[in-house]
C-alpha positions as CSV (number, residue, x, y, z in Angstrom):
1,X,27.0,6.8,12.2
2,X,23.6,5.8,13.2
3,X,20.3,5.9,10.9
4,X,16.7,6.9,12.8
5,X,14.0,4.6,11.0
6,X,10.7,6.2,11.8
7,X,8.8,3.6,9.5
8,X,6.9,0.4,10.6
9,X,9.5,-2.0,8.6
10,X,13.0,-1.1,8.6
11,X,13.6,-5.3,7.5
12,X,13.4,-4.1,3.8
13,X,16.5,-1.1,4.1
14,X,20.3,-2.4,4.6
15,X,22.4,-0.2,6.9
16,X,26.1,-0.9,8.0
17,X,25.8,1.2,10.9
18,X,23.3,1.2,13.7
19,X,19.9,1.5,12.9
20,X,17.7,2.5,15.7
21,X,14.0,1.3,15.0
22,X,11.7,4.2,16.3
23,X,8.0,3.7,14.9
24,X,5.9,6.8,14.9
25,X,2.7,5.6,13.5
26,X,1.2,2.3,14.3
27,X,-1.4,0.6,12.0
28,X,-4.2,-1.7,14.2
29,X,-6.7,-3.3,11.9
30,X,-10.0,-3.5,12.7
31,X,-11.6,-6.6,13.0
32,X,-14.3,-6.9,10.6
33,X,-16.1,-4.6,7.4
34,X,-19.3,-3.3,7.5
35,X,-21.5,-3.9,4.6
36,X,-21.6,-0.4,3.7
37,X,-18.0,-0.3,3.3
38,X,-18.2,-3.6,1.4
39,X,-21.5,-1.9,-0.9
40,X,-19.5,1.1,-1.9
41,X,-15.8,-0.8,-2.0
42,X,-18.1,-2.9,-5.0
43,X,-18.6,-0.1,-7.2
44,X,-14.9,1.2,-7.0
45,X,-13.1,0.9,-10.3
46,X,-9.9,2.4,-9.4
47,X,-7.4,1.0,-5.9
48,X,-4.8,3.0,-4.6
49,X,-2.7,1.4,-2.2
50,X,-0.4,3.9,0.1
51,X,1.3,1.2,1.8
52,X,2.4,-2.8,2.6
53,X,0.1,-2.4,5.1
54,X,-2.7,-1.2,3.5
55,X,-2.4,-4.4,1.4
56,X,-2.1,-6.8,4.4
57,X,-4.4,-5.2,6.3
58,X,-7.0,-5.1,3.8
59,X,-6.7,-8.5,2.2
60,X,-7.4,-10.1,5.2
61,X,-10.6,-8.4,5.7
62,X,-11.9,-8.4,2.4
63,X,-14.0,-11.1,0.0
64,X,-13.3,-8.6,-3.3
65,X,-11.8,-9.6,-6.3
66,X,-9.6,-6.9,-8.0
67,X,-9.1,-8.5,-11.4
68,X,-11.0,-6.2,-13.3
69,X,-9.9,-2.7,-11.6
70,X,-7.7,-0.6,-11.8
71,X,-4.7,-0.8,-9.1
72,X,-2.4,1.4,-8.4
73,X,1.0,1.2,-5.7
74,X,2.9,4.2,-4.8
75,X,5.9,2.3,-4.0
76,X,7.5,-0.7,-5.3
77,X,7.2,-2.4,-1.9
78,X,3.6,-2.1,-2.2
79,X,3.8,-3.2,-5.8
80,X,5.4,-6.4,-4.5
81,X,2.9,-7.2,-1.6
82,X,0.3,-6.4,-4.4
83,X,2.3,-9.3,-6.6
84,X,2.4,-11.5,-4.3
85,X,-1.8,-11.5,-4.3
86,X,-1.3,-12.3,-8.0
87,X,-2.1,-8.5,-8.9
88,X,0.2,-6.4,-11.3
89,X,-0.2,-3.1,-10.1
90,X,0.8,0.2,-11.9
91,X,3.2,2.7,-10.2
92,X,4.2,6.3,-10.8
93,X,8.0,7.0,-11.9
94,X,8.4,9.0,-8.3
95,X,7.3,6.9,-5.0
96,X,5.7,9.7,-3.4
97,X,1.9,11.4,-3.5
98,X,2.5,13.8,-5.9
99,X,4.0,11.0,-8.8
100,X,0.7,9.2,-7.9
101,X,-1.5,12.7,-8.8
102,X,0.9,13.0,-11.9
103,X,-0.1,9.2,-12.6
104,X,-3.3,9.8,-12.1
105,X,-3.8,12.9,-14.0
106,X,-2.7,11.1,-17.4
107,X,-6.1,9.0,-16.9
108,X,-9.1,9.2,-18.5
């Protein structure tokens, strides 16, 4: 039997059969953030990371410290990229948007 991975990682999933790596979406950073996207990111009290890349990507852009907000991972692979920046990040019980709007909805 073989397994289609349509993601941008299939190094985290274990397979015994053939895995055949098909990426559908590609993720290309950009190379720098304006100051208005730096102004507003400032006044943000709540993160929500969709992805490993999202952390990766915006990490290396950006000069903000996140030890006084509010973050959030929808998955525990994003948790763990999160962790390894030295930032505990909550998690809804189901890996998917609509556990993160249930999260989110038991906020004040």
């Amino acid at each position: 039997m073989a397994l289609l991975y349509l993601g941008t990682d299939p190094s985290r999933y274990s397979y015994t059969g053939k895995l055949v790596h098909y990426p559908v979406i590609k993720t290309v950073p950009v190379d720098s953030l304006n100051e208005s996207v730096l102004s507003q990111a400032k006044q943000c009290t709540h993160w929500v990371f969709t992805s490993p890349n999202a952390v990766k990507h915006w990490f290396a852009l950006s000069p903000l410290c996140l030890e006084d907000k509010a973050v959030f991972a929808v998955g525990p692979a994003t948790a763990a990229f999160l962790l390894q920046k030295s930032i505990q990040a909550q998690q809804p019980q189901n890996a998917t948007q609509e556990g993160m709007i249930e999260l989110l909805e038991t906020l004040s």
